[in-house]
C-alpha positions, 0 to 999 in steps of 0.5 A: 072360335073352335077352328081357331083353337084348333089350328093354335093346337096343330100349330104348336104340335107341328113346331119345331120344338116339338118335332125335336122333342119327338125325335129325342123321345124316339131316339131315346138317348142321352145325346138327343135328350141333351142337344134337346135341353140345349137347344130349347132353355124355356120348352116345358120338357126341357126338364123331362129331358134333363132328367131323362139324360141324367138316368140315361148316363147313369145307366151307361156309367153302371153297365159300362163301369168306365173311366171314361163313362164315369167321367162323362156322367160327373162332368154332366150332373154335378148337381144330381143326388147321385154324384158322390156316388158317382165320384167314388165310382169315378175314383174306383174305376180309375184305381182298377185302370192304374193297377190294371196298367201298371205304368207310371203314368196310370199311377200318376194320372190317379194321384193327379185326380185323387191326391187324398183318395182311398188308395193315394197312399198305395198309389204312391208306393207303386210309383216308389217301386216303379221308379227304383225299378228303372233307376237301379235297371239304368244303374247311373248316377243320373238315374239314382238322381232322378229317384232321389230327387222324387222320393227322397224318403222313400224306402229306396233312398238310402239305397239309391244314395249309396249306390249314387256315391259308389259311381261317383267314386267309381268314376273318379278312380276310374279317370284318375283325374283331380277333377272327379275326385274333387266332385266326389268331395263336393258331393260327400265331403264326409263320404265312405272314400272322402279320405282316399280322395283326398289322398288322391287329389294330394297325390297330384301337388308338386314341386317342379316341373320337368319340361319336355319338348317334341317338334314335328316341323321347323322352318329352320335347320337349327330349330331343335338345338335352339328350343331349350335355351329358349324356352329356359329363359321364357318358359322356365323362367317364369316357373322358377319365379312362381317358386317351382323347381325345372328340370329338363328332358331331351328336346325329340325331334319328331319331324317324320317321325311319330312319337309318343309324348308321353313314353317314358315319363315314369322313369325321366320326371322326379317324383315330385315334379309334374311333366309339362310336354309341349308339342309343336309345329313351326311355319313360315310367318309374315315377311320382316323386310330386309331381315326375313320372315316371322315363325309361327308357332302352333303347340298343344301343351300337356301337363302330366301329374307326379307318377302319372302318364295321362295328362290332366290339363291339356291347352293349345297355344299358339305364338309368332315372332314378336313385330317389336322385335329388334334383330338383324337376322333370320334366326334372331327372327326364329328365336324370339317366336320360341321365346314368345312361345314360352311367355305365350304357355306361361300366361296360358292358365294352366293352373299349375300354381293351385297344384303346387306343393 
């Protein structure tokens, strides 16, 4: 009986579980009592071991005052008496490494942890400040957006939209294009400049168009004198339905040459006509047996507002002799390419009527 007793004893003594109770014992850390716990649900020092952890962790958490240590500690023993103490330590620690650091992303990483925290409100103050610094340093509509958009009552706000109204103006004048002046009405309709804007904006209506036209190629010797009775009966035509008055500049013959289309505006145009410049180039089209060959047409179209020497709209058209065209020559072929030009431009959306005067 004795011999039996006694091996059930040295039996047990050399199980495994003992062997690794003795190990975590010897290491005396909190990783080997926790591998111990984990491994071993229902061994009688499986408590000993738990508690032996939680001091363990306690202990680093104090030394090492850490994010890092007092995380650890919470996310193993939240059920520990000691865990309101330890969040607070936590949230402290966390405090200390966002001033530390200084960054948007420690400030943030805070207020992510603790929303309602004791310096929540100081956090949130740094990251207006953080984020007015960047913004006013980038100096960019995009920039004082971004501020606003985060901290739209912040004690930079007011700041951030006025300076955010200025480049939008600034940006506007600067272009001189009807466009920005619109945004900038859009965006503060009773803006500081809402008023010039709309000065502006008016200042781009009118009531004729004055027709410049500048060829670079042809495929015909008589290409340049027959343009503008071209166009006139196209082009022109159609403008003088929509209720504009056309006037005509000199056809240029560019071919050879560089020019500049828009040389001479401010003297040639009426003050209350806009310039529609069309710059062309001819090639040879497909054959129209027996009379000849099509002309294909290849234009960029300007349209250059009163006492103005920039263009706000720009198109490319493009056109070729119509293949229901009845005519018995070449140049019939020709003209009627130019024509269609014309009816081509006039269809092109240009918009010219919402600018009418």
């Amino acid at each position: 009986m004795r011999s039996s007793i006694a091996l059930a004893l040295f039996a047990l003594a050399c199980s495994p579980a003992q062997r690794e109770w003795r190990l975590a014992k010897r290491s005396d850390t909190s990783a080997a009592y926790r591998a111990f716990a984990q491994a071993n649900p229902t061994d009688p020092h499986r408590a000993e071991a738990l508690e032996r952890t939680e001091q363990l962790d306690w202990q680093h958490a104090v030394t090492r005052d850490s994010v890092d240590a007092w995380t650890t500690y919470v996310a193993f023993h939240p059920g520990s008496t000691r865990i309101g103490e330890a969040r607070a330590k936590l949230e402290g620690a966390r405090w200390k490494q966002a001033v530390d650091e200084g960054s948007r992303q420690g400030f943030d990483m805070y207020l992510g942890s603790h929303p309602t925290g004791p310096h929540a409100d100081e956090a949130r103050a740094k990251l207006d400040e953080i984020a007015w610094a960047e913004a006013d340093r980038e100096g960019t509509i995009e920039s004082y957006g971004k501020y606003l958009v985060r901290f739209k009552t912040g004690p930079h706000a007011a700041e951030a939209s006025r300076k955010r109204e200025e480049l939008f103006w600034r940006n506007a004048r600067d272009t001189d294009d009807p466009m920005q002046y619109r945004v900038y009405l859009a965006k503060y309709p009773s803006g500081t400049h809402a008023d010039e804007a709309k000065g502006a904006i008016e200042g781009f209506r009118f009531s004729g168009v004055a027709l410049r036209v500048i060829v670079k190629s042809t495929v015909r010797g008589d290409s340049i004198k027959t343009w503008k009775p071209s166009l006139e009966s196209s082009l022109a035509a159609k403008l003088r339905e929509e209720g504009f008055k056309v006037s005509w500049m000199d056809v240029i013959d560019a071919r050879g040459k560089v020019v500049d289309p828009f040389s001479e505006l401010l003297t040639m145009v009426p003050e209350d006509h806009a310039a529609l410049i069309v710059v062309l180039e001819e090639s040879k089209g497909r054959a129209f047996d027996p009379s000849g060959f099509a002309t294909d047409v290849d234009a960029e179209v300007f349209v250059v507002p009163p006492a103005r020497v920039q263009p706000f709209i720009t198109k490319e058209v493009d056109a070729s002799t119509s293949g229901k065209v009845r005519v018995e020559n070449e140049q019939g072929l020709h003209v009627d390419a130019q024509k269609q030009l014309g009816y081509e431009i006039a269809k092109a959306k240009l918009g010219l009527s919402e600018w009418k005067r």
